[in-house]
PDB file of N, CA, C and O in Angstrom:
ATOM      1  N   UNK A   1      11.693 -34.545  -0.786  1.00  0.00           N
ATOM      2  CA  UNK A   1      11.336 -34.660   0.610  1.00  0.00           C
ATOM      3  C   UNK A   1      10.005 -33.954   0.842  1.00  0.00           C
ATOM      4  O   UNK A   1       9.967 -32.728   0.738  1.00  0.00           O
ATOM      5  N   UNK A   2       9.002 -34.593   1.123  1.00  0.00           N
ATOM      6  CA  UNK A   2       7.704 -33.871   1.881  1.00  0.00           C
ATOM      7  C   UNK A   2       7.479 -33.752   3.120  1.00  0.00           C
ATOM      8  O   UNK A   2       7.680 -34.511   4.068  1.00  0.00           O
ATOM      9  N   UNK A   3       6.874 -32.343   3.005  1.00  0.00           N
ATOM     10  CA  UNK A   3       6.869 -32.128   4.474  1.00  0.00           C
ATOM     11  C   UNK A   3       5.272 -32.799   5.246  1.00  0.00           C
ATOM     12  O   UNK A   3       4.321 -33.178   4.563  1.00  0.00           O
ATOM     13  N   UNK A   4       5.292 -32.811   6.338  1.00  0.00           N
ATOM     14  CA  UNK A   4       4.007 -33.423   6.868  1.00  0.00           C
ATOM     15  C   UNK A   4       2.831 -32.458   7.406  1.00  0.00           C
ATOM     16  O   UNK A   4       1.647 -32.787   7.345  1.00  0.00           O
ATOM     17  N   UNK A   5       3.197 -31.464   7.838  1.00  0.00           N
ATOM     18  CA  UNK A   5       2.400 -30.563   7.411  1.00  0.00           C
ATOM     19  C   UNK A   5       1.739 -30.057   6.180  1.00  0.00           C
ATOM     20  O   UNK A   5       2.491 -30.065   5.206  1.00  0.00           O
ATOM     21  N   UNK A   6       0.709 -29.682   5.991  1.00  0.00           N
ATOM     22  CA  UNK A   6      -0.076 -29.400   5.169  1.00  0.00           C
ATOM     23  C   UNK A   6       0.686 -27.695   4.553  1.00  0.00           C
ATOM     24  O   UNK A   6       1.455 -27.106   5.312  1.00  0.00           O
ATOM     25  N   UNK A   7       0.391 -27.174   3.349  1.00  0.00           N
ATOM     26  CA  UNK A   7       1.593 -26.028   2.857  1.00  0.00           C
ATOM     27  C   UNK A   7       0.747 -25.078   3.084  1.00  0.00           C
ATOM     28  O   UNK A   7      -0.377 -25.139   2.586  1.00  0.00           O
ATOM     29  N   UNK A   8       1.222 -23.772   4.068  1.00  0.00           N
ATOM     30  CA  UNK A   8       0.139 -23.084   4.130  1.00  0.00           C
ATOM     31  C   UNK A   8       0.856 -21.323   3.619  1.00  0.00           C
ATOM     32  O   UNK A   8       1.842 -20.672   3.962  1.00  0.00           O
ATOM     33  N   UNK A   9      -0.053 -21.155   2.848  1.00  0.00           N
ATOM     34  CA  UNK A   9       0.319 -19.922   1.746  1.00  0.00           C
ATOM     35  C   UNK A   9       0.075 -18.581   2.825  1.00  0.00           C
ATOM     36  O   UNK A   9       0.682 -17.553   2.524  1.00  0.00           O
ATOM     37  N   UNK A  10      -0.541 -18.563   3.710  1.00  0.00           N
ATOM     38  CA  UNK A  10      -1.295 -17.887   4.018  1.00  0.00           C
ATOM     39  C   UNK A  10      -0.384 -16.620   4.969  1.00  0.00           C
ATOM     40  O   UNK A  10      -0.864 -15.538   5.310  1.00  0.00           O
ATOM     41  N   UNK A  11       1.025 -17.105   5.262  1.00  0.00           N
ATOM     42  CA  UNK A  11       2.092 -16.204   5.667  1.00  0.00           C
ATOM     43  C   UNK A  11       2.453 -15.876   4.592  1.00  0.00           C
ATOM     44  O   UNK A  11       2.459 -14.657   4.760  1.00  0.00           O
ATOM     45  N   UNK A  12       2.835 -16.059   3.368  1.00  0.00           N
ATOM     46  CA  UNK A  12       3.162 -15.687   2.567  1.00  0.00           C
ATOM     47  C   UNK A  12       2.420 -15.140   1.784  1.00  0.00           C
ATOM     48  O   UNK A  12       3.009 -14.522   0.898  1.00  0.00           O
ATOM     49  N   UNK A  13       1.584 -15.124   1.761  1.00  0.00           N
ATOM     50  CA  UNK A  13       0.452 -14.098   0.910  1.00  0.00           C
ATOM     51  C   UNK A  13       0.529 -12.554   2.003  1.00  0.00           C
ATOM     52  O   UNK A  13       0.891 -11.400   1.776  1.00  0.00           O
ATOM     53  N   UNK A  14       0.017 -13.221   3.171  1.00  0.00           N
ATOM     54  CA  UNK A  14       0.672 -11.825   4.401  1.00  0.00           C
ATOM     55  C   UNK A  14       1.667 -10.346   4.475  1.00  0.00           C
ATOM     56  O   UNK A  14       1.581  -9.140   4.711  1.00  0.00           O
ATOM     57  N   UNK A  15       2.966 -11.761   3.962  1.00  0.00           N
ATOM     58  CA  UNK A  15       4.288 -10.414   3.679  1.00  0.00           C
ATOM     59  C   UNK A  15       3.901  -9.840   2.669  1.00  0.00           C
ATOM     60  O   UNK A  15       3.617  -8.657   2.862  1.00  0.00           O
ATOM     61  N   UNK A  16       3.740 -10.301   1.393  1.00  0.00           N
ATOM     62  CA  UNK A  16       3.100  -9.790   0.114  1.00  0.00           C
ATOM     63  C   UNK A  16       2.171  -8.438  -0.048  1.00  0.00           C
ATOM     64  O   UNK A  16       2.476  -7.414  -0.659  1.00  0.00           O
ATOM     65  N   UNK A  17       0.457  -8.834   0.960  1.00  0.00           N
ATOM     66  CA  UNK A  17       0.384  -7.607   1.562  1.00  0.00           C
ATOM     67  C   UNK A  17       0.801  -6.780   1.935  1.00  0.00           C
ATOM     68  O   UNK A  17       0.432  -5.633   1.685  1.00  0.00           O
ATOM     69  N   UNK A  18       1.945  -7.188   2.844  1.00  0.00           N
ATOM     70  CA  UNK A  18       2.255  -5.673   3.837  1.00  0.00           C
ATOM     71  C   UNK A  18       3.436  -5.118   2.855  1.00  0.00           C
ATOM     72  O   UNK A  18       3.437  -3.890   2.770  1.00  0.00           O
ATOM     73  N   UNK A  19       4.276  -5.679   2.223  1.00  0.00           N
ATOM     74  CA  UNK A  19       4.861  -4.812   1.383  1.00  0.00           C
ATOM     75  C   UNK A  19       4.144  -4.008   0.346  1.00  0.00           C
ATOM     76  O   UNK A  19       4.469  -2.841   0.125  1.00  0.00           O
ATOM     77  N   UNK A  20       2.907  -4.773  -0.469  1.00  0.00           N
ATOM     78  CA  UNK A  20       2.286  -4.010  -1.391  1.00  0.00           C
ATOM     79  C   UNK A  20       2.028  -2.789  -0.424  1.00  0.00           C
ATOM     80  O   UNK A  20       2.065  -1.802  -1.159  1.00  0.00           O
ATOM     81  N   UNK A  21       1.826  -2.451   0.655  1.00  0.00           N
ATOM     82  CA  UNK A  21       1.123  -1.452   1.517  1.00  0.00           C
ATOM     83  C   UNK A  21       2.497  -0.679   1.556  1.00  0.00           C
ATOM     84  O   UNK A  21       2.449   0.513   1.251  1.00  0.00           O
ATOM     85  N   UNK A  22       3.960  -1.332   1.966  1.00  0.00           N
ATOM     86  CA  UNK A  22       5.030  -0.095   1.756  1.00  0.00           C
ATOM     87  C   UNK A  22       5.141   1.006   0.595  1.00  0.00           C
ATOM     88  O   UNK A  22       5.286   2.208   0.372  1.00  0.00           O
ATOM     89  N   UNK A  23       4.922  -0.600  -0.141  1.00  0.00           N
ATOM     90  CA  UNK A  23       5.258   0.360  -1.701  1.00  0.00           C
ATOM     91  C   UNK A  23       4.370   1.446  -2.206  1.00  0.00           C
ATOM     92  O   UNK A  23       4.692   2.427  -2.876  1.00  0.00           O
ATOM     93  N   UNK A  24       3.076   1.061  -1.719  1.00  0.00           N
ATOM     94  CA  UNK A  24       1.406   1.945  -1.534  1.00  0.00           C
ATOM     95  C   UNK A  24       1.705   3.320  -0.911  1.00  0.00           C
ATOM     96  O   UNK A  24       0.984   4.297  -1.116  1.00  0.00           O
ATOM     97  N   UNK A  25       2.771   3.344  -0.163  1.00  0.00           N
ATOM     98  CA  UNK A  25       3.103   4.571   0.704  1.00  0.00           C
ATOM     99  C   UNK A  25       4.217   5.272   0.079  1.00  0.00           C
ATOM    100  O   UNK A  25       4.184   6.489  -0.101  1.00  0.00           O
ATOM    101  N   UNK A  26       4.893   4.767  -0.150  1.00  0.00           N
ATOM    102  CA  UNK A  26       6.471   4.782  -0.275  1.00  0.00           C
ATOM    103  C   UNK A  26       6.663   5.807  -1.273  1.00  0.00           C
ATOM    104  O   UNK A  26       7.294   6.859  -1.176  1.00  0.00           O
ATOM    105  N   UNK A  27       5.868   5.223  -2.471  1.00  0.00           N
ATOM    106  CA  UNK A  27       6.190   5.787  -4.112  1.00  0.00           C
ATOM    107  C   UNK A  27       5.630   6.882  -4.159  1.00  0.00           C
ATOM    108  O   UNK A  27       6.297   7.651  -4.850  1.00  0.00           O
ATOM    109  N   UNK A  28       4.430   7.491  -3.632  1.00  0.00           N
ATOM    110  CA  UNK A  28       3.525   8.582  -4.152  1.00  0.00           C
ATOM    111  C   UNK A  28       4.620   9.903  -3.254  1.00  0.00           C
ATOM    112  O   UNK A  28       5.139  10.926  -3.700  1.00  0.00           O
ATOM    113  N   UNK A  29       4.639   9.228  -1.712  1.00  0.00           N
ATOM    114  CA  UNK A  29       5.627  10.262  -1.182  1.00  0.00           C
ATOM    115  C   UNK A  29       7.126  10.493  -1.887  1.00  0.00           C
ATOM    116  O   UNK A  29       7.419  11.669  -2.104  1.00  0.00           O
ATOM    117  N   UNK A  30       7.807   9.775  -2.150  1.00  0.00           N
ATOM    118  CA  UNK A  30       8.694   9.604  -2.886  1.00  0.00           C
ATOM    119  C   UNK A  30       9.094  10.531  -4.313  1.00  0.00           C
ATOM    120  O   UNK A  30      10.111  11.195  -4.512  1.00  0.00           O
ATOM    121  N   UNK A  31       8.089  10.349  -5.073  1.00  0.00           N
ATOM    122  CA  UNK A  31       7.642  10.951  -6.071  1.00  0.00           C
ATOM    123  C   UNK A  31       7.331  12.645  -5.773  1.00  0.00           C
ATOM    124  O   UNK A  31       8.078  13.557  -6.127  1.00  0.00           O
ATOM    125  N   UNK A  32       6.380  12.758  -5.229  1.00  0.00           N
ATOM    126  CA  UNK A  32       5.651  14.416  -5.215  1.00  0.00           C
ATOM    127  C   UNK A  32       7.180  14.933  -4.288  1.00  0.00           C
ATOM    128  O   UNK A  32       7.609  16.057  -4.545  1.00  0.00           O
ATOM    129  N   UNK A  33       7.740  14.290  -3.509  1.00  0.00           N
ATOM    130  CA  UNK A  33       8.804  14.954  -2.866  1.00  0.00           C
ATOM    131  C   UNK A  33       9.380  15.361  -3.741  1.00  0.00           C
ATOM    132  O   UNK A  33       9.377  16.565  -3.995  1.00  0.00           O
ATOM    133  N   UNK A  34      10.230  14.221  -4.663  1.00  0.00           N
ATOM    134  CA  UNK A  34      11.234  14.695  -5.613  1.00  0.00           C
ATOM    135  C   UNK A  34      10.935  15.613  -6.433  1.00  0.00           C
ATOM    136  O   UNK A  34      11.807  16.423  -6.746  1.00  0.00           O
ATOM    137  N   UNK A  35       9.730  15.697  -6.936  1.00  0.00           N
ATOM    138  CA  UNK A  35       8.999  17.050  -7.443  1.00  0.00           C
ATOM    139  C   UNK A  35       8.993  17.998  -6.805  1.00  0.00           C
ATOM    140  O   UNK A  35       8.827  18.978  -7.531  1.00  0.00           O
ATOM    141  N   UNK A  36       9.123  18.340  -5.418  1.00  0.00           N
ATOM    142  CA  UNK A  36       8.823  19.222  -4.663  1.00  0.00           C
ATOM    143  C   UNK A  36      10.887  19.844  -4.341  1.00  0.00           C
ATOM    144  O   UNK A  36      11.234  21.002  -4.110  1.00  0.00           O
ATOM    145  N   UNK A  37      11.534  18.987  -4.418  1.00  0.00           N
ATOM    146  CA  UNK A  37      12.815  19.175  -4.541  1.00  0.00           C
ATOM    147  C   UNK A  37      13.250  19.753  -5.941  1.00  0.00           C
ATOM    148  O   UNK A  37      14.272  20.438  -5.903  1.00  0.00           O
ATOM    149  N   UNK A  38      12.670  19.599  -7.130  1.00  0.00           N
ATOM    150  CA  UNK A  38      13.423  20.072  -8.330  1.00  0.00           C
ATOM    151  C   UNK A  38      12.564  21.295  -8.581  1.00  0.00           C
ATOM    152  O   UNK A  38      12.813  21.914  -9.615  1.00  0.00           O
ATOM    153  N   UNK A  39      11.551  21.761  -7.764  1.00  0.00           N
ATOM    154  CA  UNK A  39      10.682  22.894  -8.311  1.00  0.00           C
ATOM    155  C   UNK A  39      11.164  23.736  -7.419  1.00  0.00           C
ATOM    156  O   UNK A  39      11.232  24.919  -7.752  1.00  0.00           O
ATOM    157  N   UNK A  40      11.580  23.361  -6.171  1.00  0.00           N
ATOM    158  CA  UNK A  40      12.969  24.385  -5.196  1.00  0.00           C
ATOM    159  C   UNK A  40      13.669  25.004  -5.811  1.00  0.00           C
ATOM    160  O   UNK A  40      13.580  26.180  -6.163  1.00  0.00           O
ATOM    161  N   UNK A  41      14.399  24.288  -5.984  1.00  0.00           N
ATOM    162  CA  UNK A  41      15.535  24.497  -6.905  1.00  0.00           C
ATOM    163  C   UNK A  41      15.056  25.264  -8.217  1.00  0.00           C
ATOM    164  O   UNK A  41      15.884  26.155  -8.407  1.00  0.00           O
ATOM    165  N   UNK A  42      14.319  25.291  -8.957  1.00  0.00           N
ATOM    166  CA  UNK A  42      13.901  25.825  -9.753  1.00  0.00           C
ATOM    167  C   UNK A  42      13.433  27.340  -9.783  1.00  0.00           C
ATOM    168  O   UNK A  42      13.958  28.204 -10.485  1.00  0.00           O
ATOM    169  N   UNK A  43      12.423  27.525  -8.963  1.00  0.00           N
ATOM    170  CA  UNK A  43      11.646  28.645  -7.934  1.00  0.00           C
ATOM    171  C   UNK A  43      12.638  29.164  -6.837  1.00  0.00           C
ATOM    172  O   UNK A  43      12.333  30.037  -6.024  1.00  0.00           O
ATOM    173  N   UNK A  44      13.795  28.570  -6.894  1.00  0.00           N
ATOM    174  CA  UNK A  44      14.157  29.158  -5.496  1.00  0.00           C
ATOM    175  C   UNK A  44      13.564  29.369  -4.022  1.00  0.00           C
ATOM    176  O   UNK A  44      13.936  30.187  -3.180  1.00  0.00           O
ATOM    177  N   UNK A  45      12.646  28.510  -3.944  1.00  0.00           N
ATOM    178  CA  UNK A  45      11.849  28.474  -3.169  1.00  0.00           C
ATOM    179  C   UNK A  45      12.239  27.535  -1.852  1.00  0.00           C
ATOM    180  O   UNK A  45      13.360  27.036  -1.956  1.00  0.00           O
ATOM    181  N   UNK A  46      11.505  27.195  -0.604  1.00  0.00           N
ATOM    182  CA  UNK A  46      11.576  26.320   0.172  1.00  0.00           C
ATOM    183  C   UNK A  46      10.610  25.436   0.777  1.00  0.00           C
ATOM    184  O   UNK A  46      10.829  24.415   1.429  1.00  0.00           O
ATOM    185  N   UNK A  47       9.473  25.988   0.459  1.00  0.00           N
ATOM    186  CA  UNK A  47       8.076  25.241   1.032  1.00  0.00           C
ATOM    187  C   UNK A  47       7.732  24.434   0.001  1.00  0.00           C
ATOM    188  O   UNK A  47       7.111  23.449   0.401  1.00  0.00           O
ATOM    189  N   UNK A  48       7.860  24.460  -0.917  1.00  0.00           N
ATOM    190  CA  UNK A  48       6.989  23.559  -2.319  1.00  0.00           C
ATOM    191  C   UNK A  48       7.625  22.049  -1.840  1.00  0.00           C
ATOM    192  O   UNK A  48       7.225  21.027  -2.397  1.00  0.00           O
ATOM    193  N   UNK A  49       8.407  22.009  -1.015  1.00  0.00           N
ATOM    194  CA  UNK A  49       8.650  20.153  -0.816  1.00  0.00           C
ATOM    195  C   UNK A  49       7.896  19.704   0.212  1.00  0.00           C
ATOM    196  O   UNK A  49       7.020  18.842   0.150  1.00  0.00           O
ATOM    197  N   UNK A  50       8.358  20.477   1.419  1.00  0.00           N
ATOM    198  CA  UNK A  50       6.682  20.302   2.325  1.00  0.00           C
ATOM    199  C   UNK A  50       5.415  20.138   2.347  1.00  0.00           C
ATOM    200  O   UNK A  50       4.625  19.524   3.064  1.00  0.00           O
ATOM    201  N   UNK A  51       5.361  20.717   1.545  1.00  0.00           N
ATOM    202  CA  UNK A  51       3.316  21.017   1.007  1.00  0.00           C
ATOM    203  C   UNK A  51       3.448  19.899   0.366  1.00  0.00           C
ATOM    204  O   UNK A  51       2.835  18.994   0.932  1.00  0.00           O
ATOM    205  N   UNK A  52       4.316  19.382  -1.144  1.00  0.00           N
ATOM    206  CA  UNK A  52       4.403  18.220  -1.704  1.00  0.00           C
ATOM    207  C   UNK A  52       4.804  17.352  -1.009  1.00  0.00           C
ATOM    208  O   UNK A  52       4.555  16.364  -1.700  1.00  0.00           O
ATOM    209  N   UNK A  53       5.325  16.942   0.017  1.00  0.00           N
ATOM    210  CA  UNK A  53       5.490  15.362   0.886  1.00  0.00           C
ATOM    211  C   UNK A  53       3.915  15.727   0.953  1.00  0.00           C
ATOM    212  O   UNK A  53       3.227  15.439  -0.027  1.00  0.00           O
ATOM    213  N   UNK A  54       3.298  16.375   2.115  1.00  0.00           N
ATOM    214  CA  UNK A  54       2.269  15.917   2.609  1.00  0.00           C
ATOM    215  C   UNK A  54       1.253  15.417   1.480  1.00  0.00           C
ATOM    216  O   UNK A  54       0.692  14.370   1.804  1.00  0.00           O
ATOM    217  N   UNK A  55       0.866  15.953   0.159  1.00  0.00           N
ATOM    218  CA  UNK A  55       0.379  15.770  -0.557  1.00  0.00           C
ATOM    219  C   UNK A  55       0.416  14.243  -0.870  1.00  0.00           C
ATOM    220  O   UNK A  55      -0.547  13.499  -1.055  1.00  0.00           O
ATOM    221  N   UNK A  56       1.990  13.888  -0.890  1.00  0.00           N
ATOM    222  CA  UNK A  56       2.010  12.787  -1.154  1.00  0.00           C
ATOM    223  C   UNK A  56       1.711  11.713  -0.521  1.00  0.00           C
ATOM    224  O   UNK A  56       1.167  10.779  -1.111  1.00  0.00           O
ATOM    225  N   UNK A  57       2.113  11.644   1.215  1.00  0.00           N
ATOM    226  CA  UNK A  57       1.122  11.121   2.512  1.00  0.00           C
ATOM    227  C   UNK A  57      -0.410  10.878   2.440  1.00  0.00           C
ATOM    228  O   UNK A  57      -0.966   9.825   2.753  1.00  0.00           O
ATOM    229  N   UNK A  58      -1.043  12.068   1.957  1.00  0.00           N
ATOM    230  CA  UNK A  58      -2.342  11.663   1.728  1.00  0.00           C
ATOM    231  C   UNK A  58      -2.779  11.068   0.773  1.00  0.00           C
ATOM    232  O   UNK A  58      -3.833  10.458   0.953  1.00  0.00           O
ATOM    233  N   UNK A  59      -1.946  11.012  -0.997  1.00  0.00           N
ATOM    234  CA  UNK A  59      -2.449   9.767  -1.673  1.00  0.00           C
ATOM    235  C   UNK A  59      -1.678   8.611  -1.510  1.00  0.00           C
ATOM    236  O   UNK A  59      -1.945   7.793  -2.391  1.00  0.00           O
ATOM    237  N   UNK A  60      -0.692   8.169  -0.600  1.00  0.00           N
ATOM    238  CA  UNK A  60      -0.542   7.034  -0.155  1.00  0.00           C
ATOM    239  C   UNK A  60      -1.371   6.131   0.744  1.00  0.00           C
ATOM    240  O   UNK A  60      -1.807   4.980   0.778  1.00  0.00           O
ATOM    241  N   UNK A  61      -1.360   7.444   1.578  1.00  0.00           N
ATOM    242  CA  UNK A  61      -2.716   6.892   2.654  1.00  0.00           C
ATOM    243  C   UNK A  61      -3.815   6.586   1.958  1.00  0.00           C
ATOM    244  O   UNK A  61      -4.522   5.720   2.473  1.00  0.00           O
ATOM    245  N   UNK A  62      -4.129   6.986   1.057  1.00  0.00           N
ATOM    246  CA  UNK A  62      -5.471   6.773   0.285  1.00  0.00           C
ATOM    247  C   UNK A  62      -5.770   5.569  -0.155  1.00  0.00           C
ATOM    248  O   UNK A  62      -6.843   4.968  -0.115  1.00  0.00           O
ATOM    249  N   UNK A  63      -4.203   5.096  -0.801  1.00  0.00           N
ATOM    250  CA  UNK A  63      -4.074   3.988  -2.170  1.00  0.00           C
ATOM    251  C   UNK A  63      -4.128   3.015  -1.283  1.00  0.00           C
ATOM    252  O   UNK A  63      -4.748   2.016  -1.650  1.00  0.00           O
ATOM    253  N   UNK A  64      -3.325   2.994   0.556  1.00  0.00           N
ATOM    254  CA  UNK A  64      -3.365   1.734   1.497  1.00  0.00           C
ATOM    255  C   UNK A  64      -5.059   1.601   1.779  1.00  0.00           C
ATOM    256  O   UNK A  64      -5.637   0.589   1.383  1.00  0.00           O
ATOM    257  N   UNK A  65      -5.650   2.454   2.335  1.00  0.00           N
ATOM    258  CA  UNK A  65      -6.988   2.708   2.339  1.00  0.00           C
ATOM    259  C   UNK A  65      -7.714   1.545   1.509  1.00  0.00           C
ATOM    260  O   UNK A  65      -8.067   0.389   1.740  1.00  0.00           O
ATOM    261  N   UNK A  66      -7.765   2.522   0.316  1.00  0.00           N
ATOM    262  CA  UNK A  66      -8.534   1.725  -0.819  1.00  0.00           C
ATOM    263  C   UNK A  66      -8.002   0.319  -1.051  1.00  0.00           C
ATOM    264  O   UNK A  66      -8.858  -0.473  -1.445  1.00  0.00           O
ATOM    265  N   UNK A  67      -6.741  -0.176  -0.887  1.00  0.00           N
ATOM    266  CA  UNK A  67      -5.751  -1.471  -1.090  1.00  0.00           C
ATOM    267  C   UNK A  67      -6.848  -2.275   0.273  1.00  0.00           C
ATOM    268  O   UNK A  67      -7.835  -3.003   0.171  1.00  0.00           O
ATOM    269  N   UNK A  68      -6.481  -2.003   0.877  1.00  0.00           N
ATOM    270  CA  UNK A  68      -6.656  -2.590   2.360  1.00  0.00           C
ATOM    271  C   UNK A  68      -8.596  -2.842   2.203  1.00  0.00           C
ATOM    272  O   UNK A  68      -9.075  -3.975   2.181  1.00  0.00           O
ATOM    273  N   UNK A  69      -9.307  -1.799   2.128  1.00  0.00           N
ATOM    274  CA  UNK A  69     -10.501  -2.401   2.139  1.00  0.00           C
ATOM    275  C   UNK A  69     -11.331  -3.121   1.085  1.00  0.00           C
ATOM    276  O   UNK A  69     -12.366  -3.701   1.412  1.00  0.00           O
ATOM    277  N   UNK A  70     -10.793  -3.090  -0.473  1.00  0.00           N
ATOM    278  CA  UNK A  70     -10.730  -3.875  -1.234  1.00  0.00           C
ATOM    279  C   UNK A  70     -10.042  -5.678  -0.957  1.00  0.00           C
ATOM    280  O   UNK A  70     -10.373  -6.577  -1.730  1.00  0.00           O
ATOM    281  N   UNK A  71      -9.349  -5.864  -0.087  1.00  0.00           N
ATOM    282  CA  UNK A  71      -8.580  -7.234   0.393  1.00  0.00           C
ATOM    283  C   UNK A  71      -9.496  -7.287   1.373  1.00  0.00           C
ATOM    284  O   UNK A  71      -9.685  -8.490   1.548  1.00  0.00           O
ATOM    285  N   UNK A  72     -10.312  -6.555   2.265  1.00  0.00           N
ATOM    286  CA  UNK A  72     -10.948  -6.941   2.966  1.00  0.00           C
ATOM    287  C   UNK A  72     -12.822  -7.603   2.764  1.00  0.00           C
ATOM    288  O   UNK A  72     -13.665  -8.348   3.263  1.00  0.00           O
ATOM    289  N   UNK A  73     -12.572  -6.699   1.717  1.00  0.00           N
ATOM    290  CA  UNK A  73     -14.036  -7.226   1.041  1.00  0.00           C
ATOM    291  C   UNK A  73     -14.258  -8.364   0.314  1.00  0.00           C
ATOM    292  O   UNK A  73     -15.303  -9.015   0.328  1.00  0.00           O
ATOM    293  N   UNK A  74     -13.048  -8.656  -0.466  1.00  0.00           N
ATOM    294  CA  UNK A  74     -12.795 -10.206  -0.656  1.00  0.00           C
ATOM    295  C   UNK A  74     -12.840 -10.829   0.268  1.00  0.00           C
ATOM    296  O   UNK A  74     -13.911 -11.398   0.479  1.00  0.00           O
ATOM    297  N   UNK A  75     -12.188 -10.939   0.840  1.00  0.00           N
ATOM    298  CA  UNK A  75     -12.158 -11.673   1.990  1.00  0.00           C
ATOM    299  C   UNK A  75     -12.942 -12.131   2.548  1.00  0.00           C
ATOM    300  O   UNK A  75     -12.842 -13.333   2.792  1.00  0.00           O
ATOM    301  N   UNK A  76     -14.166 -11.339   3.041  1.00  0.00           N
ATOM    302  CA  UNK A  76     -15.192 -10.929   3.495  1.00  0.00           C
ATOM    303  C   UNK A  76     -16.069 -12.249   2.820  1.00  0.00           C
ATOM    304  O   UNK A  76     -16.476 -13.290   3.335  1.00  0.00           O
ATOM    305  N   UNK A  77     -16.171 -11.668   1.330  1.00  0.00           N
ATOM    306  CA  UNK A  77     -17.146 -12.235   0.362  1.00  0.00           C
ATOM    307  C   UNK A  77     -16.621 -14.217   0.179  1.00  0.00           C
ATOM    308  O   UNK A  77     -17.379 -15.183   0.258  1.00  0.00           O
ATOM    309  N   UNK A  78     -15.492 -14.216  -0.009  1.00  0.00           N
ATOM    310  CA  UNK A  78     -14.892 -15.765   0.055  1.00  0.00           C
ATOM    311  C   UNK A  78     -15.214 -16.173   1.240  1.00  0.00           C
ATOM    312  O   UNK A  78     -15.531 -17.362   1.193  1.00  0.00           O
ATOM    313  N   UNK A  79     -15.305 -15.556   2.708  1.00  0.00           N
ATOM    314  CA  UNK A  79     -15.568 -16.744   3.834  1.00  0.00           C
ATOM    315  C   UNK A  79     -17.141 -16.689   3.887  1.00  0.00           C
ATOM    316  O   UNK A  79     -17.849 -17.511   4.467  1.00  0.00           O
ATOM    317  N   UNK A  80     -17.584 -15.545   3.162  1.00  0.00           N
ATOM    318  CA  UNK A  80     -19.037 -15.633   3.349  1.00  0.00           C
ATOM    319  C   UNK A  80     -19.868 -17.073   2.006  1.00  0.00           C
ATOM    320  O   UNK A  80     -20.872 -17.781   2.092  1.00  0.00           O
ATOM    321  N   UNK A  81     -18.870 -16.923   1.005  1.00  0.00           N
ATOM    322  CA  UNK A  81     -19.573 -18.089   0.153  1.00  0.00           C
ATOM    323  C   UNK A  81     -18.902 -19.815   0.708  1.00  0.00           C
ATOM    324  O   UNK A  81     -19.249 -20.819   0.086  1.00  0.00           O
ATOM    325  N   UNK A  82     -18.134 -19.887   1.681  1.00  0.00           N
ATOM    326  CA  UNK A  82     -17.368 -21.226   1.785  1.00  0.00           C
ATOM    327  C   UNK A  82     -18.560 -21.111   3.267  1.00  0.00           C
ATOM    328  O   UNK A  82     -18.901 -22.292   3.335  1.00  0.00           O
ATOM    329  N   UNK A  83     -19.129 -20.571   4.117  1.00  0.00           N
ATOM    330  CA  UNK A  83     -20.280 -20.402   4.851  1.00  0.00           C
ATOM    331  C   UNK A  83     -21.159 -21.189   4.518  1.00  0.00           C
ATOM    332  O   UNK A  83     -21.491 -22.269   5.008  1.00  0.00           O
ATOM    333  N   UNK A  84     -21.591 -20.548   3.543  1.00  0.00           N
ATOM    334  CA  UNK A  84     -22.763 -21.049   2.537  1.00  0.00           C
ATOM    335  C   UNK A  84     -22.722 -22.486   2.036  1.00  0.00           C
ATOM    336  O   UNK A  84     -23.806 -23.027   1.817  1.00  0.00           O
ATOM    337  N   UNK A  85     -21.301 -23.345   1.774  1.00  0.00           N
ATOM    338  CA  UNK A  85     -20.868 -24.106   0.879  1.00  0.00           C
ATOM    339  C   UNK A  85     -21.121 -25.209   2.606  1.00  0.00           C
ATOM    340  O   UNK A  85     -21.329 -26.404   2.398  1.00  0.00           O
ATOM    341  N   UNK A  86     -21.099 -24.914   3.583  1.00  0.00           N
ATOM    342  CA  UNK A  86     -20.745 -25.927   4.591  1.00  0.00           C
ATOM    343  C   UNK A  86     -22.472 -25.953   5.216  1.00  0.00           C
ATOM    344  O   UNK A  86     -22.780 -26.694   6.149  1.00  0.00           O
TER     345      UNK A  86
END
């Protein structure tokens, strides 16, 4: 069965993005936390998970950052050569 519309990728490339951007966040906090939880425990300590989330916030934020304006510069550069092409 075909559909009559034309197939357009372009929502689906979308979600793709925005999850790569969860996971961009997700893992680094994720990570330095759980580090910041077994060095507690270790140290007997209580701040080393705090200081490590945030740590980890800022190279997530970083990796969406850098993710995000790298997709944008493509982007950028493909409508600027299909410009050119018309």
């Amino acid at each position: 069965m075909k559909h009559d519309k034309p197939y357009d990728r372009s929502v689906y490339q979308a979600l793709v993005l925005f999850a790569q951007f969860g996971i961009n966040m997700i893992v680094p906090i994720g990570m330095t936390t759980a580090l910041g939880v077994w060095l507690d425990r270790r140290f007997q300590t209580g701040w080393i998970t705090i200081a490590l989330f945030f740590v980890g916030a800022a190279a997530g934020g970083q990796n969406v950052y850098r993710m995000a304006k790298k997709v944008f510069m493509d982007h950028e550069k493909d409508s600027g050569s299909a410009e050119k092409k018309e």
